[in-house]
C-alpha positions in Angstrom: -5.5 13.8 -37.9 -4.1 10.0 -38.2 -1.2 10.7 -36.0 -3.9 12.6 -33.0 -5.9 9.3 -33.2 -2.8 7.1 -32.9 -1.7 9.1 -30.0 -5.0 9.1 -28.6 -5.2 5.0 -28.6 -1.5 4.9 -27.1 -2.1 6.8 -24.2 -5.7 4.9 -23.9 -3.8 1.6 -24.2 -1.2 2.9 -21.7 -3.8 3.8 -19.0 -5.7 0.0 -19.5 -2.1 -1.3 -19.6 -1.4 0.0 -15.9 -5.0 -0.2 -14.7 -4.3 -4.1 -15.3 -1.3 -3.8 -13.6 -2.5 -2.5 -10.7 -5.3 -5.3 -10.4 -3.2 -8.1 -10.5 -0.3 -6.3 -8.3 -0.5 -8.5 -5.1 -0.9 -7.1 -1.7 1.3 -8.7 0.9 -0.5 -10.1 4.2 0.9 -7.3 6.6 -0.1 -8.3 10.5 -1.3 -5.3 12.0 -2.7 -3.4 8.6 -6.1 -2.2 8.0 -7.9 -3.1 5.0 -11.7 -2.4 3.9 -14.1 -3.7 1.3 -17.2 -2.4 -0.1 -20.5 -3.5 0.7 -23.1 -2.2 -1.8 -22.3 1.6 -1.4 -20.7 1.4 2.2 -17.4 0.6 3.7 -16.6 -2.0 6.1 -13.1 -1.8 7.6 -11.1 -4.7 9.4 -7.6 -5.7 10.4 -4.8 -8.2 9.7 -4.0 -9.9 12.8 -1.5 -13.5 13.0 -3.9 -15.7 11.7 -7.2 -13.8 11.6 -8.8 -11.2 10.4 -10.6 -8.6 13.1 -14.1 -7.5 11.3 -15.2 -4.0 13.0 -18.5 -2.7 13.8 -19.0 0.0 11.6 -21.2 0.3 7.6 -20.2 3.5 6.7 -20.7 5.6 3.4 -17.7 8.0 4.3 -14.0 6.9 4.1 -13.0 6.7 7.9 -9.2 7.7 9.4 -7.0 5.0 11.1 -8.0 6.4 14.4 -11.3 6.2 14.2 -11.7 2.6 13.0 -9.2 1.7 15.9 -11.5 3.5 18.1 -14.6 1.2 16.9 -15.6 -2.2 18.4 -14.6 -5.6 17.1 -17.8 -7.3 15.1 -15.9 -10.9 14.9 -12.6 -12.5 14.7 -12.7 -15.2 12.3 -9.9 -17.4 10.0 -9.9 -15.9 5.8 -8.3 -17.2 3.0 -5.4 -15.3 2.3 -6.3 -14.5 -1.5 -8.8 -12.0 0.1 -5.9 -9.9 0.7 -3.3 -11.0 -1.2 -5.5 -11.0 -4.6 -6.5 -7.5 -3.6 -9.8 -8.4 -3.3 -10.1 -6.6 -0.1 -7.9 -3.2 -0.3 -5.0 -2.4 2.7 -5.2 1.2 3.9 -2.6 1.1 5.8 0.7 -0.2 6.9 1.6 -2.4 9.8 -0.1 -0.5 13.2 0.9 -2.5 16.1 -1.7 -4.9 17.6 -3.6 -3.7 21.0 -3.2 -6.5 23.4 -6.5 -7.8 23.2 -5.7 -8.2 18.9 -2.4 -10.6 20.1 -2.7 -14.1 19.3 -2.6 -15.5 22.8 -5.4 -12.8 24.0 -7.9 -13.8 21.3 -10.8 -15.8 22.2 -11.4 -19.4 21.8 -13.1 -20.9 18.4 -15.1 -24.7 18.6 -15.4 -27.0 15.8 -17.1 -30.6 16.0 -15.0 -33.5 14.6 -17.2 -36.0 14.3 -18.0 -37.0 17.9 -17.2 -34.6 20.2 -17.1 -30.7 19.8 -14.0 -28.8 21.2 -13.4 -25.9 22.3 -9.7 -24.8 20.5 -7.5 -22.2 22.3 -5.2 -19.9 19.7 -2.0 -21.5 20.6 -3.5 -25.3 21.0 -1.3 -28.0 19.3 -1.8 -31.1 18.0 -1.2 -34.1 20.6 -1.9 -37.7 19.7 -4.0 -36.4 16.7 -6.1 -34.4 19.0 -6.8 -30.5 19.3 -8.8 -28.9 21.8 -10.9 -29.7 25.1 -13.6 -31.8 24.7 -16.9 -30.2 25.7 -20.6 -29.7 25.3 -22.7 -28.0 22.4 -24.1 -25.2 25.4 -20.3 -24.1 25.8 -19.6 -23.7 22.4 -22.6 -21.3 22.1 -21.2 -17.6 21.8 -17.8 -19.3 20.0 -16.7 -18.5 16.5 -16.5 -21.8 14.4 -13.0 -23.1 13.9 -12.5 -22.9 10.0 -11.1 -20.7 7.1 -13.9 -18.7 5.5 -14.0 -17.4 1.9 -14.2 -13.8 1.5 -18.1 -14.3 -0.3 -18.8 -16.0 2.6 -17.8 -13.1 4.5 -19.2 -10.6 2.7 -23.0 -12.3 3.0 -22.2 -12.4 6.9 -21.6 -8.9 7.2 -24.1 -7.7 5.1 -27.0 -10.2 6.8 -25.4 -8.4 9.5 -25.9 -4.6 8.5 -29.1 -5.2 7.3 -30.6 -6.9 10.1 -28.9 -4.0 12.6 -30.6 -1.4 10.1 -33.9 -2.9 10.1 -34.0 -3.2 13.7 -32.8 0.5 14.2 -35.9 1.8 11.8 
């Protein structure tokens, strides 16, 4: 009877042992993979793109296929910390699909961000020149703009759920 409960806590200790594993295993930022995260009990699917992530427009109980989230509209495009991937805190469900041309770099829209005195409007491939980046430009034009900055996937998460819920409650 010893030797069954010995066995018993080996094979329990194996299964925690590779559970573990699998939590700390890093993902690799793959351009052009779809990842999701869970939102209470719902799915919300994006994509890995240069230096964004794409957020889609869908809050869905059921497990979708890669061509129907490719199918779905784009929410936002917005800058992540990489740990949201790499940590595994949001899970890749696929490998590398190639980018539609409206997901390249050079196609996405322009972000603003407000550096003290001026707010600018920053194009993807806008360098720094003489310590500046951007056009300099009004409040009004930087109205339907993502903000230029790196969010945190929390930060993300409460978006996209403020999101949902305000969709759901205006669809009842």
């Amino acid at each position: 009877m010893e030797k069954v409960w010995l066995y018993f806590w080996l094979l329990l200790y194996r299964k925690m042992e590779k559970i573990q594993q699998q939590r700390t295993k890093k993902q690799q930022r793959t351009v052009g993979a779809i990842f999701r995260l869970r939102l209470r009990n719902a799915f919300v699917y994006g994509r890995i793109l240069e230096d964004d992530l794409a957020f889609y427009n869908a809050f869905t109980e059921e497990e979708l296929s890669e061509n129907q989230i490719l199918s779905l509209p784009i929410l936002f495009i917005v800058m992540v910390s990489d740990y949201a991937i790499t940590k595994t805190y949001w899970q890749k469900i696929s490998k590398s699909i190639p980018l539609e041309k409206h997901l390249q770099k050079d196609q996405l829209p322009p972000k603003y961000f407000y550096d003290g005195k001026n707010y600018r409007i920053v194009k993807p491939d806008d360098m720094l020149e003489n310590d500046q980046i951007g056009t300099i430009t009004s409040l009004e034009n930087c109205e339907n703009l993502e903000y230029w900055a790196v969010w945190t996937p929390e930060n993300i998460e409460k978006r996209l759920l403020a999101y949902f819920d305000e969709k759901q409650k205006n669809h009842l």
